[in-house]
N, C-alpha and C positions, 0 to 999 in steps of 0.2 A: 361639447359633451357635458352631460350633466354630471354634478359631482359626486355623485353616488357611483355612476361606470366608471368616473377617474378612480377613486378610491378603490372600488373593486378590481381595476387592472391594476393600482401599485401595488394592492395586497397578493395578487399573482404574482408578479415581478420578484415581488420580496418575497414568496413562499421559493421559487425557482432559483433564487439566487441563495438563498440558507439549505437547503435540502437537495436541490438538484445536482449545481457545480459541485459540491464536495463529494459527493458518490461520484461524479462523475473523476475528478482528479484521484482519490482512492484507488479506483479503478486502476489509473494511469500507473498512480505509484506501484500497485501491485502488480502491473505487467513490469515494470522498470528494474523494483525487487528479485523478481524472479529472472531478469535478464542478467541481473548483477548475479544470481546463486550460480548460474548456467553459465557464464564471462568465466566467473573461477573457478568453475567445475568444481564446486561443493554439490553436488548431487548423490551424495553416500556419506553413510559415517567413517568412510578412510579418510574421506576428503573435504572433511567437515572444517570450518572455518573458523574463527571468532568474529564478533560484529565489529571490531576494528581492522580487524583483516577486508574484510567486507565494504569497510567504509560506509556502516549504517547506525552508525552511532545518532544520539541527536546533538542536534548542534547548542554548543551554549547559548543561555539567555539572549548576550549579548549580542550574538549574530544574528538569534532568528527575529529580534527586535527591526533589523534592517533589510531583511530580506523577504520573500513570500511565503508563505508558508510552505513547508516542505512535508509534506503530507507518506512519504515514507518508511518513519518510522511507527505510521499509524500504522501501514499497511502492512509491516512486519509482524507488529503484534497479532493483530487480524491473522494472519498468515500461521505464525505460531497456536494461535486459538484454537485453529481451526484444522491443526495434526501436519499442513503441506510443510510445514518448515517443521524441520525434528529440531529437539536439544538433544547433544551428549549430556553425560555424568557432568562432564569435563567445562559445558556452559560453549560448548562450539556450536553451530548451526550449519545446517544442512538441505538442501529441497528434496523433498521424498517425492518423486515424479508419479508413484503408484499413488499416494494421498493426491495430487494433485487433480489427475485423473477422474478419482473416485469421489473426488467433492464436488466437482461440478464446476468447479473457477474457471478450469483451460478451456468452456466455451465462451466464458467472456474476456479472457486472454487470449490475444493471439500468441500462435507459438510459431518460434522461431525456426 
């Protein structure tokens, strides 16, 4: 192959590898997120949570040094952003399933 098509397919590769994979695990996380809101039946403000109740805190430094990246508490922000996750007064969280709906997300989540 000449090296001009090499180069041009690493620079695919490397375009698919920085932009593609991370949407695509985002994704993952944001189905996982919303499986964890629905596990604890935080789906209202009666039943609203804290993010350590939740277990989506982020991990320290130190951990995520050794581990993969953990691409879920992006997707929580994301989540929050975008109105499906509410905050109380009180800093609890919650899945508002009617925002959920009416965003658009739940067709690229499966629902459970």
């Amino acid at each position: 192959m000449p090296p001009t098509v090499t180069l041009i397919l690493l620079m695919v590769i490397l375009l698919v590898l920085v932009f593609v994979i991370p949407i695509i695990r985002i994704r993952s996380a944001m189905k996982a997120v919303i499986g964890i809101f629905r596990k604890n039946n935080a789906t209202s403000i009666e039943n609203a949570r804290t993010q350590e109740e939740l277990r989506l805190n982020p991990k320290p430094l130190w951990e995520r040094l050794f581990t993969i990246r953990d691409f879920k508490p992006q997707a929580l922000r994301m989540l929050i952003d975008s109105k499906v996750v509410q905050v109380t007064e009180e800093g609890k969280l919650y899945l508002s399933e009617e925002s959920l709906a009416a965003s658009g997300l739940d067709r690229f989540i499966n629902r459970h």
